[in-house]
Each structure stands twice: as structure tokens, then as C-alpha cells.
C-alpha positions as CSV (number, residue, x, y, z in Angstrom):
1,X,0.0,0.0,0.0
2,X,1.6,3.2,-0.9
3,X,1.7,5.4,2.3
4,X,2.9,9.4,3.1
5,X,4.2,10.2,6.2
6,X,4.5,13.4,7.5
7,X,7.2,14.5,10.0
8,X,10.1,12.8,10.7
9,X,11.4,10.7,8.0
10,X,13.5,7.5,8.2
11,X,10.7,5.2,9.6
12,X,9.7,2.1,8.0
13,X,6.4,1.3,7.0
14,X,5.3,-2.7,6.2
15,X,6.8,-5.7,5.5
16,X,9.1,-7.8,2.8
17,X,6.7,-10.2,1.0
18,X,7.4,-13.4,2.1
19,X,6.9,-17.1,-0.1
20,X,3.7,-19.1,0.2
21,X,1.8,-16.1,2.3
22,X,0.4,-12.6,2.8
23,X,2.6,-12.1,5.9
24,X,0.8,-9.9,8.7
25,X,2.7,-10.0,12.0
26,X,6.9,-10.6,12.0
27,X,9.1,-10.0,15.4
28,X,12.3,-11.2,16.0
29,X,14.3,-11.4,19.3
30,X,17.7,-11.3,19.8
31,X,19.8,-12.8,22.8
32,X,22.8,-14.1,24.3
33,X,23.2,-16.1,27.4
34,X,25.4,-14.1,30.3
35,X,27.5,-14.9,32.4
36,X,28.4,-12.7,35.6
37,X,31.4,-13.2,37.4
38,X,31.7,-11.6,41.1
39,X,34.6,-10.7,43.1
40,X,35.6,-11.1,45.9
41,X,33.3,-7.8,47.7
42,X,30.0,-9.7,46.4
43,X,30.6,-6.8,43.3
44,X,30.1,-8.0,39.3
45,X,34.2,-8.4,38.1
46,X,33.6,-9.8,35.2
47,X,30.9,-10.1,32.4
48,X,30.9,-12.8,29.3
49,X,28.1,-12.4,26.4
50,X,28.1,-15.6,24.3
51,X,26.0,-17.8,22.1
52,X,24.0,-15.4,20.0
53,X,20.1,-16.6,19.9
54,X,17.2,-15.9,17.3
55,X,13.6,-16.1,18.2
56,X,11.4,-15.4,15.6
57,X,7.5,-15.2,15.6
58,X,5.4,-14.6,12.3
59,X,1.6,-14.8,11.3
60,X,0.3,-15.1,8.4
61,X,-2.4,-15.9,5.4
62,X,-1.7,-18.7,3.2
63,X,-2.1,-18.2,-0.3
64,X,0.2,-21.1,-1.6
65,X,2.0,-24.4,-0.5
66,X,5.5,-23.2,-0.5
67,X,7.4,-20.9,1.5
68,X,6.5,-20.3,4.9
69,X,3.2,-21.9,3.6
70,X,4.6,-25.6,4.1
71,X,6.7,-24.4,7.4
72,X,6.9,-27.0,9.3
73,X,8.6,-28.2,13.9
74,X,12.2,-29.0,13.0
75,X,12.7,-28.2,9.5
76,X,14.7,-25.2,8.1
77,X,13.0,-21.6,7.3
78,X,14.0,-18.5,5.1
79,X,12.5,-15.3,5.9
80,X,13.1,-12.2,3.9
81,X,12.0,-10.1,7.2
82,X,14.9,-11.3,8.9
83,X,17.0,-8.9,10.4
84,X,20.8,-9.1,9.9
85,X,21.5,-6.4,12.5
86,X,21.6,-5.8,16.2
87,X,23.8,-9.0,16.7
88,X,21.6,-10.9,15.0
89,X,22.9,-14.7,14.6
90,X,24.0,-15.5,10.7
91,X,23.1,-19.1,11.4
92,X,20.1,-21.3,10.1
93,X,16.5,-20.6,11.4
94,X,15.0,-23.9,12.2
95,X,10.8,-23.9,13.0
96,X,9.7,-25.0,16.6
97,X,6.2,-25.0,16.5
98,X,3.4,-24.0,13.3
99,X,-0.5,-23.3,14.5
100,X,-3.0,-23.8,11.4
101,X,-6.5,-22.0,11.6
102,X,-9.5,-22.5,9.1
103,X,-12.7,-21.1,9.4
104,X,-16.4,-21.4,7.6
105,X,-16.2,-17.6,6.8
106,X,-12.3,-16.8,6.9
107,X,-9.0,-17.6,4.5
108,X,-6.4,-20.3,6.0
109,X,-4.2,-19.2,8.2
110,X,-0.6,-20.4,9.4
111,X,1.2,-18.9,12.5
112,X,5.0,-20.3,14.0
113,X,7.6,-19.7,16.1
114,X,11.1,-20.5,15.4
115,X,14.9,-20.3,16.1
116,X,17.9,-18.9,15.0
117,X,21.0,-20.6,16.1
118,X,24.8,-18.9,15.1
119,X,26.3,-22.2,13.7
């Protein structure tokens, strides 16, 4: 949909089309585990940030059988909303979990959650 925005520029409006679906909803969290080291006065000495960690969460409508249409718990995603910033992981992206809903009155739907690991 072609937008204008008024005021501050810079901001991004909508999403990358994705494969398969019309995709609706697309976050993306990045992490690392920590590890806190104290001294010897009970104080933090010492602070280690390692193995980068992608969770990503998307919603959709289906409108083919490919893509992030056929996603699928254990199998290996591609997502053109993926960010590669922020200490994102450069890894694969591996689905945990899909959700399916139908209805009498409403298109199919397809909703997942997935990870991205750094290797």
C-alpha cells in the first residue's frame, strides 16, 4: 500500500513479502546467554556475552504451499524479514512449532515460532 508520512522521516512502513503467504505480523528477538562473574566484595568483576540466539515469531495468510506456507517443527525456514542487525545470529532458522486455523467464513491461516541458532 503506498503510504505518506509526515514529519520525521526515516521510519519504516510494512513488511518484505514473504513465499507461500500474505505475511501480517513478524518480530524477531535477539539474545545471548550471560554470564556474571563476582569478586571477591560480592561486586560483578567480570561479564561474558556468548551464544547469539534468534527467536522469531510470524503470522500469516496462506495463499500457496511453499514458503513459509509448508513451514513445518524441525525443518529449516527462510525469511526475507529477517533482520541481519543488532547481533543478529547469521546461522540457520530452524521452525519450533506451526498453529493452522481454518474457518467457515475466513481464508487459511498459518502462524509459528522459530529459532535462529549462530552455527
Amino acid at each position: 500500500m503506498a503510504v505518506i508520512t509526515i514529519g520525521t522521516t526515516g521510519a519504516t512502513w510494512g513488511m518484505t513479502a514473504e513465499t507461500g503467504v500474505l505475511i501480517q505480523t513478524f518480530t524477531q528477538k535477539i539474545s545471548r546467554e550471560k554470564n556474571e562473574v563476582k569478586g571477591e566484595t560480592g561486586d560483578v568483576a567480570l561479564v561474558a556475552y556468548f551464544n547469539p540466539l534468534g527467536k522469531v515469531s510470524w503470522s500469516a495468510t496462506c495463499v500457496g504451499t511453499a514458503g513459509l506456507a509448508a513451514a513445518a517443527p524441525g525443518v529449516s525456514s527462510t525469511f526475507a524479514n529477517i533482520s541481519t542487525t543488532n547481533g543478529s545470529p547469521t546461522g540457520g532458522i530452524y521452525t519450533d512449532d506451526v498453529e493452522i486455523g481454518k474457518g467457515n467464513a475466513e481464508f487459511k491461516k498459518i502462524s509459528g515460532n522459530a529459532t535462529q541458532y549462530a552455527f
